[in-house]
C-alpha positions in Angstrom: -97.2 -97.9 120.2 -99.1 -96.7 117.2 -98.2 -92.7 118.9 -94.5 -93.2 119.0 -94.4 -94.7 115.9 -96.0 -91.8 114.4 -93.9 -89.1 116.3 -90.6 -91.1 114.7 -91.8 -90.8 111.3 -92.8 -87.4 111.8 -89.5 -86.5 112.5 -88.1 -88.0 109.6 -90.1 -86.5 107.2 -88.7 -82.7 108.4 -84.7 -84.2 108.0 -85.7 -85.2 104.6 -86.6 -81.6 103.7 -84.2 -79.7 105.7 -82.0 -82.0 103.3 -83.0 -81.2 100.0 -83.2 -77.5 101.2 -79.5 -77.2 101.9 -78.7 -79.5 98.4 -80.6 -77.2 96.7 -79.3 -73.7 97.9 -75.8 -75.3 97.6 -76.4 -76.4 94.0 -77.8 -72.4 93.4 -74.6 -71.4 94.7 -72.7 -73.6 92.6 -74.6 -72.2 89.7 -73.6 -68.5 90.8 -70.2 -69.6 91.2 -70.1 -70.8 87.9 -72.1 -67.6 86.0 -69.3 -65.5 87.6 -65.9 -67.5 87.0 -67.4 -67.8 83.2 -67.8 -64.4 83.2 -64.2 -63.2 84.6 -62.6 -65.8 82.5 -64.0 -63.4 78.9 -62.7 -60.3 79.8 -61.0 -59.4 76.4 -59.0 -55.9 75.1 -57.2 -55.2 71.6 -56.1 -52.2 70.0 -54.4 -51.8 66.6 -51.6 -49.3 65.7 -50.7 -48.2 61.6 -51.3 -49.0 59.3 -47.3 -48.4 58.5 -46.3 -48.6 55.0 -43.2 -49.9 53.9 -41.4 -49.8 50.8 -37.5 -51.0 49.3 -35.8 -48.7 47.3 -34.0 -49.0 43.5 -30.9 -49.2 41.7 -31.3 -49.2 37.5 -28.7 -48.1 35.6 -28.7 -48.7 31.5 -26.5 -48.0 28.7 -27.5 -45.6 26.1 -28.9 -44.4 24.1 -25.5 -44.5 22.5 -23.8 -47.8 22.8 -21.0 -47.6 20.2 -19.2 -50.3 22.6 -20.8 -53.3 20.2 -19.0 -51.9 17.1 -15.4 -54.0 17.3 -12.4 -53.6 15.3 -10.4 -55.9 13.2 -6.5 -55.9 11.9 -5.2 -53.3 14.8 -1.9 -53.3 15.1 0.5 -52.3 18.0 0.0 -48.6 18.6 -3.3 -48.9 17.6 -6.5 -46.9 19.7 -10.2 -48.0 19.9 -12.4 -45.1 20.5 -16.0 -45.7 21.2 -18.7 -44.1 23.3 -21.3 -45.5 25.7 -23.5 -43.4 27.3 -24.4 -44.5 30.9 -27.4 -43.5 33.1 -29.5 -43.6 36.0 -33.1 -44.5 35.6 -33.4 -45.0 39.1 -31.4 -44.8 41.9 -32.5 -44.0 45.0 -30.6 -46.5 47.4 -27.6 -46.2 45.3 -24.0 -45.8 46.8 -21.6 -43.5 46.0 -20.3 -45.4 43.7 -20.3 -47.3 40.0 -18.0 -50.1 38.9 -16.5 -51.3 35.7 -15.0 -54.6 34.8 -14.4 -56.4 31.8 -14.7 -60.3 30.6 -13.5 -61.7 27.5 -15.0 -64.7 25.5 -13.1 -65.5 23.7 -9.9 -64.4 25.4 -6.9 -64.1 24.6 -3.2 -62.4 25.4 -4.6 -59.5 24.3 -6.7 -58.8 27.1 -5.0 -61.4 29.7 -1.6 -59.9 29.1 -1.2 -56.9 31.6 1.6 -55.4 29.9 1.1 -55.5 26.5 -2.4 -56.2 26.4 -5.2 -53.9 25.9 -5.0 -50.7 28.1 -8.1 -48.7 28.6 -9.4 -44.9 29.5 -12.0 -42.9 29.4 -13.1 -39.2 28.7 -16.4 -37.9 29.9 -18.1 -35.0 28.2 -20.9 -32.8 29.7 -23.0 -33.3 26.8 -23.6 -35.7 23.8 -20.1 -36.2 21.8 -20.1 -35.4 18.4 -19.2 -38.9 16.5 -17.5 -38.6 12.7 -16.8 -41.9 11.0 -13.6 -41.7 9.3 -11.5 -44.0 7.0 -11.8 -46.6 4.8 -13.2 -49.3 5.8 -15.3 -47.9 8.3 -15.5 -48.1 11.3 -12.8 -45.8 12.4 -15.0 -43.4 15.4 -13.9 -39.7 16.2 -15.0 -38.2 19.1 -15.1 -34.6 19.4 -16.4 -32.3 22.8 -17.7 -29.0 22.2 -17.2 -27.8 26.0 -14.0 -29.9 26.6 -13.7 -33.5 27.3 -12.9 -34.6 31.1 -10.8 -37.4 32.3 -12.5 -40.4 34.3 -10.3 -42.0 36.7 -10.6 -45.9 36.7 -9.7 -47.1 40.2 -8.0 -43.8 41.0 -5.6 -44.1 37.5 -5.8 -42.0 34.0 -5.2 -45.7 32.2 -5.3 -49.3 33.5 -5.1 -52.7 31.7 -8.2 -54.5 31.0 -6.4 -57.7 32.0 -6.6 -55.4 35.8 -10.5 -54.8 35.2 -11.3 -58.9 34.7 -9.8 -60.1 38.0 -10.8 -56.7 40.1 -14.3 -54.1 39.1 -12.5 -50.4 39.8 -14.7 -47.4 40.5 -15.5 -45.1 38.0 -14.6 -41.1 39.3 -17.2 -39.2 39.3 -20.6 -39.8 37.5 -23.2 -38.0 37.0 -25.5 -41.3 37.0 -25.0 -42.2 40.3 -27.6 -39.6 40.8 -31.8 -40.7 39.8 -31.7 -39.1 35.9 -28.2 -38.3 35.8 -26.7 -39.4 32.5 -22.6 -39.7 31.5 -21.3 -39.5 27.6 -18.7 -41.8 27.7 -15.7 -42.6 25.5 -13.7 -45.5 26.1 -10.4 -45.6 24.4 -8.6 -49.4 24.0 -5.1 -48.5 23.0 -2.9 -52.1 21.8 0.7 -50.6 23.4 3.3 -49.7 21.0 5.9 -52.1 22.9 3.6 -54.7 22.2 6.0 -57.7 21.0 5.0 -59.7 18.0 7.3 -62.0 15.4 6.3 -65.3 13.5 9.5 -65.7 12.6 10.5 -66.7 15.7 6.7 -68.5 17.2 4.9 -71.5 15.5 1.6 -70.5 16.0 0.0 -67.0 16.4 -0.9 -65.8 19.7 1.0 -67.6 22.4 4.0 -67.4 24.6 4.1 -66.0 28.6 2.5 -62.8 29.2 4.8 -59.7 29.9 7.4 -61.4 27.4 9.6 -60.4 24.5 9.0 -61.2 21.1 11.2 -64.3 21.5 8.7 -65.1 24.3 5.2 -63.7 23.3 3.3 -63.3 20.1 0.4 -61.2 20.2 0.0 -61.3 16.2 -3.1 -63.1 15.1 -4.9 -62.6 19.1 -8.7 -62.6 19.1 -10.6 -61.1 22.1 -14.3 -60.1 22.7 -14.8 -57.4 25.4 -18.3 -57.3 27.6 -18.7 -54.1 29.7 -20.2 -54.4 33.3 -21.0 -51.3 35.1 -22.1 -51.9 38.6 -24.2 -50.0 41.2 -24.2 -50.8 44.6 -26.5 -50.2 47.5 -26.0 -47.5 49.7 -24.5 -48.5 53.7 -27.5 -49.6 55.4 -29.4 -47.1 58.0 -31.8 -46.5 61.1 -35.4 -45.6 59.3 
């Protein structure tokens, strides 16, 4: 009895071990499987490209550095002209389209720049270099303009003359300028001209400065009107493009 008892636990012992054996190779391949995965799963690549530098472009125009536009003008009576020069110029301008605008605003306002007709009427003379100015009369300022080479006309909007009334509801392009170009620079004379037709009579109006635009002088008084003019010129950028 004591034999076969012996042979059994013999035999037991060696199934232990054969045991832990086949745990232990399959816990080494475990391992191994795990070393490998962990190493596919950090395969990495990069690669850069540039550096590209990008920069936006400028529009700067400025008035000067004559601006005889501030200088107004007081008791002007129908038939009368305005003459005064602003120089206009490019600074920078190297997205700038083809074209510059002008338009007008008035505060205070009045008939005499609302009143299409009769109102104010404006145009302008270019000259291809600085304008000789004389002050003349008594009290100054009256401006004379003179241009050695020969003045040019500017068309506003396609037109010799338009009404400033025209120029506050709609900018019109300026034909051509110089400034459109990076350091180009225009002389510049505007001339306001008050028309000759332009009605006026107390005799027949309570109050100065009032009746219906385009009237006669039984219907519109532009005696005793009051305006103050800002210039705006206006650059605009060029049609976008593939870069």
């Amino acid at each position: 009895m004591s034999d076969h008892n012996q042979a059994v636990e013999v035999t037991a012992g060696r199934s232990k071990d054969y045991r832990k054996i086949a745990l232990s190779i399959a816990l080494l391949l475990a391992a191994a499987a795990a070393l490998v995965g962990g190493a596919f799963a950090t395969f990495t690549d990069s690669v850069t490209a540039g550096p590209q530098a990008i920069t936006s472009g400028t529009i700067k125009i400025a008035v000067g550095p004559v601006n005889d536009a501030a200088t107004g003008a007081t008791s002007i009576a129908a038939g009368d002209w305005i003459a005064r020069e602003a120089d206009l110029n490019s600074t920078e301008a190297t997205i700038a389209n083809k074209e510059i605008t002008l338009k007008f605003s008035a505060s205070p306002t009045s008939l005499m720049d609302t009143d299409p007709t009769y109102g104010l009427q404006v145009s302008i003379q270019a000259c291809s270099e600085a304008w000789k100015r004389v002050v003349v009369g008594s009290p100054p300022p009256a401006f004379t303009y003179t241009c050695t080479p020969g003045p040019t006309v500017v068309k506003i909007g396609g037109a010799a003359t338009t009404s400033v009334s025209a120029l506050e509801t709609t900018p019109a392009k300026l034909e051509e300028l110089k400034s459109l170009a990076t350091g180009g620079h225009d002389y510049l004379v505007f001339t306001l001209t008050l028309p000759s037709t332009a009605p006026g009579n107390l005799g027949t109006h309570a109050t100065e400065c009032n009746g219906t635009p385009g009237g006669t002088e039984t219907s519109e008084n532009l005696e005793g009107c009051k305006s103050t003019l800002t210039y705006t010129f206006q650059a605009t950028q060029r049609a976008a493009i593939a870069q």
